[in-house]
C-alpha angles and dihedrals in degrees: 000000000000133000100276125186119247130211110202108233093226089197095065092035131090141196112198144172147171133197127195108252124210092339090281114065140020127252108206123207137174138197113243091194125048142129131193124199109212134184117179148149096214083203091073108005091181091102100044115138117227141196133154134180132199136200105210093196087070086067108144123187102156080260124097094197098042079041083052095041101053091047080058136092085269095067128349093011086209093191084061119028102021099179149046105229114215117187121164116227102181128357116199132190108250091179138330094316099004130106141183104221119200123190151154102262104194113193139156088003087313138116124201131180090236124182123208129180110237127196122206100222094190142255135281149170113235117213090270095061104262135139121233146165147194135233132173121192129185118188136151132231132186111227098208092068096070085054090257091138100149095139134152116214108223127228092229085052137267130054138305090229133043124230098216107070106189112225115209117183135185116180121172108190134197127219107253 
């Protein structure tokens, strides 16, 4: 197989995260718009080529003013700085269908060497005729190193908002 384009089928893909709250619980979020631009032979996807990128209005926690308050100064900055830039530096096989990504995350006017674990779900032909395949990643960020630091001490000890926000991903593409 050859190095084919892939076009990310936003309908059967997901963005997702979750931050400790208050030391004690998780608040989960997803992203509603993303796109991702893929080349890969998915016969050696160590040379796939990767880039997503994320429109953080489209911010969604179940929460219209917590929704309201991360696309403000005090995190994304939206107005400002409207998308999370994912591009892959160097991709190595970890077994048979999983990878060690390593990319430039730019976020908040930042830019961090990042790693995430993805796993190479498989390929498939749907009942039109395309090809598709399926990929999930998990990965990590700290968010104070993109300078996103809004936090609340709290009088039992420790911190509203955790620093280690934990990244899920599921993208099925489709052969351009």
């Amino acid at each position: 197989m050859t190095t084919s384009k892939w076009a990310l089928d936003a309908s059967h893909s997901l963005i997702e995260f979750s931050v400790k709250h208050l030391m004690i619980a998780k608040v989960r979020g997803l992203f509603h718009t993303f796109d991702a631009n893929i080349e890969a032979d998915l016969n050696d996807l160590s040379s796939a080529a990767i880039e997503v990128n994320i429109d953080l209005a489209s911010v969604d926690t179940r929460n219209e003013d917590r929704d309201n308050h991360l696309k403000s100064a005090d995190f994304f900055y939206v107005e400002n700085s409207p998308s999370l830039k994912f591009v892959a530096t160097s991709i190595t096989a970890a077994k048979s269908d999983d990878y060690t990504v390593v990319g430039n995350v730019t976020l908040h006017g930042v830019t961090k060497e990042e790693t995430f674990k993805v796993t190479f779900e498989g390929a498939s032909t749907d009942p039109w005729g395309n090809e598709k395949a399926g990929f999930s990643a998990t990965g990590s960020l700290k968010r104070s190193d993109y300078g996103l630091t809004y936090n609340a001490a709290l009088e039992t000890g420790g911190v509203l908002i955790g620093d280690d926000i934990k990244i899920n991903i599921e993208f099925e593409v489709q052969k351009a």
